[in-house]
C-alpha positions as CSV (number, residue, x, y, z in Angstrom):
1,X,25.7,79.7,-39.7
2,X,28.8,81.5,-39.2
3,X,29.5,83.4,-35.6
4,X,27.8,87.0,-36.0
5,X,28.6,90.1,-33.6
6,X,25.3,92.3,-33.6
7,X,25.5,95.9,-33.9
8,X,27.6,97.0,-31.5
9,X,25.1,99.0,-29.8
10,X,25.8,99.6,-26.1
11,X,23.0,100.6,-23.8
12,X,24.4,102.5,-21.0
13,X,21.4,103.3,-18.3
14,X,21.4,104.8,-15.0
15,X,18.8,103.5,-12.7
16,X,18.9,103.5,-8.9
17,X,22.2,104.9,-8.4
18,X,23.5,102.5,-10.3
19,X,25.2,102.8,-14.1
20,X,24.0,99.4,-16.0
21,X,25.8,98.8,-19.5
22,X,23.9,96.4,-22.1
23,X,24.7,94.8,-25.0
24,X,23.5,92.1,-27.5
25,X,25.0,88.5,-26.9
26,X,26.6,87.6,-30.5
27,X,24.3,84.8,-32.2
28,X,25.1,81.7,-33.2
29,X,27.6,81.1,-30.9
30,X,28.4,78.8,-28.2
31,X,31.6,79.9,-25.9
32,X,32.3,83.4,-25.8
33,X,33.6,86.0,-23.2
34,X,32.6,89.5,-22.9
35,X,35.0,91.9,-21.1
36,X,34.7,95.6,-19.6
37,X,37.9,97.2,-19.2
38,X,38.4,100.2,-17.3
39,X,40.7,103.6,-18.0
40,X,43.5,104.1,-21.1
41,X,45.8,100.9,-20.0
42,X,42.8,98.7,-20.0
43,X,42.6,96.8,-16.6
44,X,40.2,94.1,-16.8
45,X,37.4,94.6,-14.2
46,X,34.3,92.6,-14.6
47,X,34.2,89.4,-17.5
48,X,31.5,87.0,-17.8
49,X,32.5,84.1,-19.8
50,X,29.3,81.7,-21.6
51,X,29.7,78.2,-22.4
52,X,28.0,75.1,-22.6
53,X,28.9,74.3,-19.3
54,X,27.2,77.5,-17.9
55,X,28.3,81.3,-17.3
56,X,31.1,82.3,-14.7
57,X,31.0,85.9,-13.8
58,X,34.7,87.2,-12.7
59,X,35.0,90.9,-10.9
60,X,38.4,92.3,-10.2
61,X,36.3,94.8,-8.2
62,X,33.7,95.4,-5.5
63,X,31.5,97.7,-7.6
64,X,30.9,95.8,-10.8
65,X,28.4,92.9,-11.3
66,X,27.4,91.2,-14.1
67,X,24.0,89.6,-15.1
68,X,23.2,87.5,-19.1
69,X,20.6,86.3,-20.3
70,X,19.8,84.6,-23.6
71,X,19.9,87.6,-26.0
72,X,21.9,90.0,-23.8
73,X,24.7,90.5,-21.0
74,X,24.9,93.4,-18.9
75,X,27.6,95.2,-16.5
76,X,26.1,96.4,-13.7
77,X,28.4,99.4,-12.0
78,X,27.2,100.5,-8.2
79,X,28.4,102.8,-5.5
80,X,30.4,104.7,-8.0
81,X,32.6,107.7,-6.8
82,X,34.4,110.3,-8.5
83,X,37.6,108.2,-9.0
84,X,35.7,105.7,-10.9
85,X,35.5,108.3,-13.5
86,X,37.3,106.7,-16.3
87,X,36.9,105.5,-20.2
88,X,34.9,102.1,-20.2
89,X,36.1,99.8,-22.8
90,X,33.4,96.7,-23.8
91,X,35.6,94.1,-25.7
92,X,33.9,90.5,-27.1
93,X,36.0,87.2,-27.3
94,X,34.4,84.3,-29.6
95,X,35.7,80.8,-28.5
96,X,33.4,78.4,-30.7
97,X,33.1,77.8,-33.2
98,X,36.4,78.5,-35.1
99,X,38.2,81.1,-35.6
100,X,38.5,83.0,-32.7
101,X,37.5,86.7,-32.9
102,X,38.5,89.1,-30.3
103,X,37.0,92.8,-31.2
104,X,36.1,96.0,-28.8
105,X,32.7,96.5,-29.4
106,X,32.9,100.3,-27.6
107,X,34.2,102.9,-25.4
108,X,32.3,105.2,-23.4
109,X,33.5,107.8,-20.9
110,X,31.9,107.7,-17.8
111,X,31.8,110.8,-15.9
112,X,30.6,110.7,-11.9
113,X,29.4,113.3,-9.6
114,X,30.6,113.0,-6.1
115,X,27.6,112.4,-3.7
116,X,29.7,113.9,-1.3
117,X,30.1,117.4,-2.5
118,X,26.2,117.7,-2.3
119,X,25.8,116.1,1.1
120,X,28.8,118.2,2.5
121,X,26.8,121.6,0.7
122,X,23.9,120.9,2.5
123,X,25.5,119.8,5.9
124,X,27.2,122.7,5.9
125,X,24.0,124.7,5.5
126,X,22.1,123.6,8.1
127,X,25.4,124.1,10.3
128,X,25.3,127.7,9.8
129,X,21.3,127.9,10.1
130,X,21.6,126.3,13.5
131,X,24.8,128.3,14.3
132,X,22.8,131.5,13.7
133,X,19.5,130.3,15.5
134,X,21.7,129.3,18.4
135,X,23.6,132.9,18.5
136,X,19.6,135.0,18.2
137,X,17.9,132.5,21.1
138,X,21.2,133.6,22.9
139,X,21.4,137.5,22.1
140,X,17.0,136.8,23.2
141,X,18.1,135.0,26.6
142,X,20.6,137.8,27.9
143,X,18.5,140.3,26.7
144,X,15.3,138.8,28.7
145,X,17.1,138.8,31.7
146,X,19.0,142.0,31.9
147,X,15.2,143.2,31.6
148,X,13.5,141.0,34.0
149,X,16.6,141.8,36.8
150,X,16.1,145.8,35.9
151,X,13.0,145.3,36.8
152,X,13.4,143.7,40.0
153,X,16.1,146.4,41.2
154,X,13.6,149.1,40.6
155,X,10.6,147.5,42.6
156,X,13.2,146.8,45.5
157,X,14.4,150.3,45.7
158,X,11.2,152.0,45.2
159,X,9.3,149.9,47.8
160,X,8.6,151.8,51.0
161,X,7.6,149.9,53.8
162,X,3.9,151.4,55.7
163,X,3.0,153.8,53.2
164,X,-0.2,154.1,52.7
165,X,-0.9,151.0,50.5
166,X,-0.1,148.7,53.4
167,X,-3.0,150.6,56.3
168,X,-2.7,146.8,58.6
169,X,0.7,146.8,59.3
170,X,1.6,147.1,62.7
171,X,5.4,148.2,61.9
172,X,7.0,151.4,62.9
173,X,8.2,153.7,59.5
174,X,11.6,152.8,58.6
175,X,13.2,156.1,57.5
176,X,15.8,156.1,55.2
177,X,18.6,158.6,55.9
178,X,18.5,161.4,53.6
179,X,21.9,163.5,52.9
């Protein structure tokens, strides 16, 4: 029963906005430690370390979580941005039994697209569709009323007072002075 390390073969999944990376657990062992390193130095930012006394999960970050059970572990990578676009390194450390064995299973490159460059696109979309309704409802508005006070000029300048519509009224002809 000597300590075996599985086929490396990393699962890397993206479900709910969220990047999950799976691999097997190695068999027959009982303390082991499996790392994810981020970018070409290798900074260490999610570990999850089994023993017989349990699993501790360690994150160096606010976007990495981890999760095991008994025949897998898996790193969990949320709210990801475009700087988190990097090369992710999976490394695996065997503790018991004897020897030790430290390998890097994989590295994938992750590549993310910024949520913001769509929300801005379509932001600024409805900016300029708003812009432009705004601008017609106003051309509409000024055009409406230089009509409606045309209108109003022309019926006050053309309306003679006893003519022969109004046969009741009672009030002298006011003549307008003609030159």
């Amino acid at each position: 029963d000597l300590p075996h390390v599985s086929d490396p073969q990393v699962m890397v999944e993206f479900e709910n906005g969220n990047f999950n990376f799976t691999f097997p657990n190695p068999r027959n062992v009982s303390e082991f430690s499996m790392i994810l390193f981020k970018g070409s130095k290798k900074k260490e930012i999610c570990a999850l370390h089994l023993s017989e006394e349990g699993v501790i999960s360690k994150s160096n970050v606010t976007y990495c979580q981890t999760q095991n059970s008994s025949s897998h572990t898996t790193f969990i990578l949320k709210n990801l941005e475009r700087k988190h676009i990097d090369i992710y390194t999976y490394c695996l450390e065997i503790f018991l039994p004897p020897p030790y064995i430290h390998c890097c299973l994989r590295e994938t490159y992750l590549y993310v697209q910024d949520k913001e460059d769509c929300f801005s696109l379509g932001l600024m979309s409805w900016i300029i569709i708003g812009l432009i309704t705004f601008a017609i409802s106003c051309v509409c508005c000024v055009v409406a009323c230089c009509l409606r006070n045309k209108n109003q000029k022309c019926d006050s300048s053309s309306h003679e007072y006893n003519s022969e519509y109004m046969p009741m009224a009672a009030v002298n002809a006011a003549r307008k002075p003609r030159i």
